[in-house]
N, C-alpha and C positions, 0 to 999 in steps of 0.2 A: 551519527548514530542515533538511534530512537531511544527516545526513554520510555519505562516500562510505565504505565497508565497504574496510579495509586485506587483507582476502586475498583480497576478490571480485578488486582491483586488479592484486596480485601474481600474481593465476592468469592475468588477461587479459596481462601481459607476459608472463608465462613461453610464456601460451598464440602468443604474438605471436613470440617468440624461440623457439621449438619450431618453426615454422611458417617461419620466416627462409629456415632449409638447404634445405629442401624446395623452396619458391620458386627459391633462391637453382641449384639443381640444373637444374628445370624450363628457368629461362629459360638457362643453361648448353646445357642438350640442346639446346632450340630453335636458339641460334646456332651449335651446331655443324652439326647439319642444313642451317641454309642455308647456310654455309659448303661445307658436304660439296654441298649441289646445287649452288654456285656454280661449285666445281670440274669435275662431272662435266658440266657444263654446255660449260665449256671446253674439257673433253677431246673434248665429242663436237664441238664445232665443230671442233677442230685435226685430227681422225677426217674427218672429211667433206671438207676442204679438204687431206688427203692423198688421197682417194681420185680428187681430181679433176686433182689438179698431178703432173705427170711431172715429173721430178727429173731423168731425164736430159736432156731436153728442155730443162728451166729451166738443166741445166748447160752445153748448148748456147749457149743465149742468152746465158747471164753472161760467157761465154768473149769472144762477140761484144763485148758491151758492156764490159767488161776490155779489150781490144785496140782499138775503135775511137770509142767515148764517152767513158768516163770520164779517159783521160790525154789526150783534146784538149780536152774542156772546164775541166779544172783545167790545165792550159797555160792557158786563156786568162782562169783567174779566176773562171770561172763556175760558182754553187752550182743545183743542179736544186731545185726546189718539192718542196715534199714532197706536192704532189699529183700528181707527175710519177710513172707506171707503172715509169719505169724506171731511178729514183732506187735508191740502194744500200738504204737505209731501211725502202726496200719489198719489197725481195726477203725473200719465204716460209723461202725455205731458209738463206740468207746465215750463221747461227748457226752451221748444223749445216756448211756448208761449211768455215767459220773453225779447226771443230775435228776436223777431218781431216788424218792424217797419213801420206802414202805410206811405207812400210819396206822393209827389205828380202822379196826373193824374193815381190814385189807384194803382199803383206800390205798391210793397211788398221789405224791406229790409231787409237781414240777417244779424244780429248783432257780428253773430260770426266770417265772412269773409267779411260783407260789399257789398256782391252783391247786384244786385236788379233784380226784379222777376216780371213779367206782371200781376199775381194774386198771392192770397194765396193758393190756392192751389198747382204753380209750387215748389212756398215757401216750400210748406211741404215734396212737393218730394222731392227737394233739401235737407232739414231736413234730408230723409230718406237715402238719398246717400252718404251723403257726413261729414254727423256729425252725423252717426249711436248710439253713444257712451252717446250724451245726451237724449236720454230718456233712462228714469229711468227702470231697471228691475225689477222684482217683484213686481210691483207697480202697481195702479188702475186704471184701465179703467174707466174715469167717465162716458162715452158713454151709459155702464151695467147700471146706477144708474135715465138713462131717464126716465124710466116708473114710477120711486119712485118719482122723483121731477116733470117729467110731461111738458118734455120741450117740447113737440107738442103745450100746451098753448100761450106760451111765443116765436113761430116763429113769424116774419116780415110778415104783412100782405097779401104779394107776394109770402110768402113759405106757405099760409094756402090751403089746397086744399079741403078742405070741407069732403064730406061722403066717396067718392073714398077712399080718401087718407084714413081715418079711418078704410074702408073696407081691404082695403090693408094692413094695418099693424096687421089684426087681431081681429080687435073693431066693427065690425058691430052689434054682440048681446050679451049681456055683458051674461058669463059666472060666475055662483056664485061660483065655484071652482077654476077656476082661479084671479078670485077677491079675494077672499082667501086668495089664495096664494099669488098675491098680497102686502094684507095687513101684514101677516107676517113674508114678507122680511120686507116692511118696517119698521116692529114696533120694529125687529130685529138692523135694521140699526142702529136706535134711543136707544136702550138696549146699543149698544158700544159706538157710539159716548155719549151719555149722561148716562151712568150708574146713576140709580134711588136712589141708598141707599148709594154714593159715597160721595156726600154733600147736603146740602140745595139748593144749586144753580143747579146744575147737575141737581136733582129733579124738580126746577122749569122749567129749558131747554127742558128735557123732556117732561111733560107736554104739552110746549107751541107748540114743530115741531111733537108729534104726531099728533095734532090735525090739525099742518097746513098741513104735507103731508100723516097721516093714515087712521084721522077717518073718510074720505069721500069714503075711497076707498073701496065701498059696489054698490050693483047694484043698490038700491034705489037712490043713491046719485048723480050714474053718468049716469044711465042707458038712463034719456032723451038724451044725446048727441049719444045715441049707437044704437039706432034703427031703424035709418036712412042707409041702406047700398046702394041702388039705387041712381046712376049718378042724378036722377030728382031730387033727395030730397036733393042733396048736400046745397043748399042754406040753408035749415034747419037745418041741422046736423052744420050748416057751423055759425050758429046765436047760436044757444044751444050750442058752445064750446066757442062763445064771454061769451055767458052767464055766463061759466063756470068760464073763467078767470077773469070775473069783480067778482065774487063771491069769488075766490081764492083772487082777490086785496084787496079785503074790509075784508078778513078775516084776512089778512095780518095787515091790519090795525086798526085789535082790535086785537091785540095780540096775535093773531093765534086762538084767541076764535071760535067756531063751532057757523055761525049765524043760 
């Protein structure tokens, strides 16, 4: 039998430990690379799901849903699915709103570095720049969810612009197919966040915000505020959406009951 040669041995270790770092380097660069695409992966989806969600819009909605969701269904106990659109969990922005701070002389402050911002909306750019990572991916645009809650009601007297602005977005002559449609998204909406046959309570939830955001949503209901599309008639169009919202308040306050 041969004997095995003592330095052919020692060269193949050395040649083997020589060879380690190298390796040891290689497979180092590779997982940084997917790393590095895994991130840039994520930036571009958080990039694309800013370019589609209006922030004002979404803060419209939250405002909604702050005032008339959230403290009546924790009064009564009740936690939303977290497959519900309009769960806190799922708002897109919810992060960046948390860390917002009004100052004085209407400055805007960033809570996660302390700067401060001439309005909120540099505020947001800055959000978008520089702390890409807190908004949520996969998450809800509550902006999508205006036409269900109906945040044109509920702007500041200085953002109403009457018939135009109605005209503009679509609303001059109410279409019965698209009121429709419409109603069931919303009644959809209300199917997840409140599933009907899930409890007693759930069943009552249901009930109560179909009727506050569904069963209006017919041309009957809303059609005088729609018929107005002419600059002259603004004033009119402009009273029939006061109308609208004092009718929404008072329903609000019989328990979402249809008066």
């Amino acid at each position: 039998m041969g004997t095995a040669d003592p330095d052919q041995g020692a060269g193949a270790a050395a040649e083997a430990t020589t060879a380690s770092p190298a390796a040891s380097e290689a497979a180092t660069t590779g997982e940084v690379k997917r790393d590095s695409n895994v991130v840039e992966e994520g930036l571009a989806a958080r990039m694309e799901a800013w370019s589609k969600c209006d922030r004002k819009r979404s803060r419209e909605a939250r405002a909604i849903l702050n005032e008339e969701l959230y403290p009546f269904i924790q009064q009564k106990g009740f936690e939303l699915p977290s497959s519900c659109p309009l769960s806190k969990q799922s708002d897109m922005y919810l992060d960046n709103e948390l860390h917002k701070k009004e100052v004085r002389y209407a400055n805007w402050k960033c809570t996660y570095c302390q700067k401060v911002f001439k309005s909120e909306h540099f505020l947001e750019q800055h959000f978008q720049n520089r702390h890409p990572y807190t908004v949520m991916r996969d998450a809800v645009c509550l902006g999508d969810y205006c036409e269900l809650l109906e945040c044109d009601l509920f702007r500041k007297p200085d953002e109403q612009k009457g018939a135009a602005y109605l005209a503009g977005r679509g609303r001059g002559i109410c279409n019965p197919k698209q009121m429709q449609r419409r109603r069931h998204r919303c009644q959809s909406v209300v199917d997840t966040c409140f599933p009907p046959h899930h409890s007693n309570l759930a069943n009552e939830l249901h009930h109560h915000f179909e009727a506050l955001y569904c069963a209006h949503l017919t041309c009957a209901e809303v059609g005088s505020e729609m018929r107005s599309v002419s600059p002259p008639d603004a004033m009119m169009a402009s009273s029939a959406r006061k109308g609208q919202g004092s009718k929404r308040e008072a329903q609000r306050q019989n328990g979402g009951k249809k008066l």
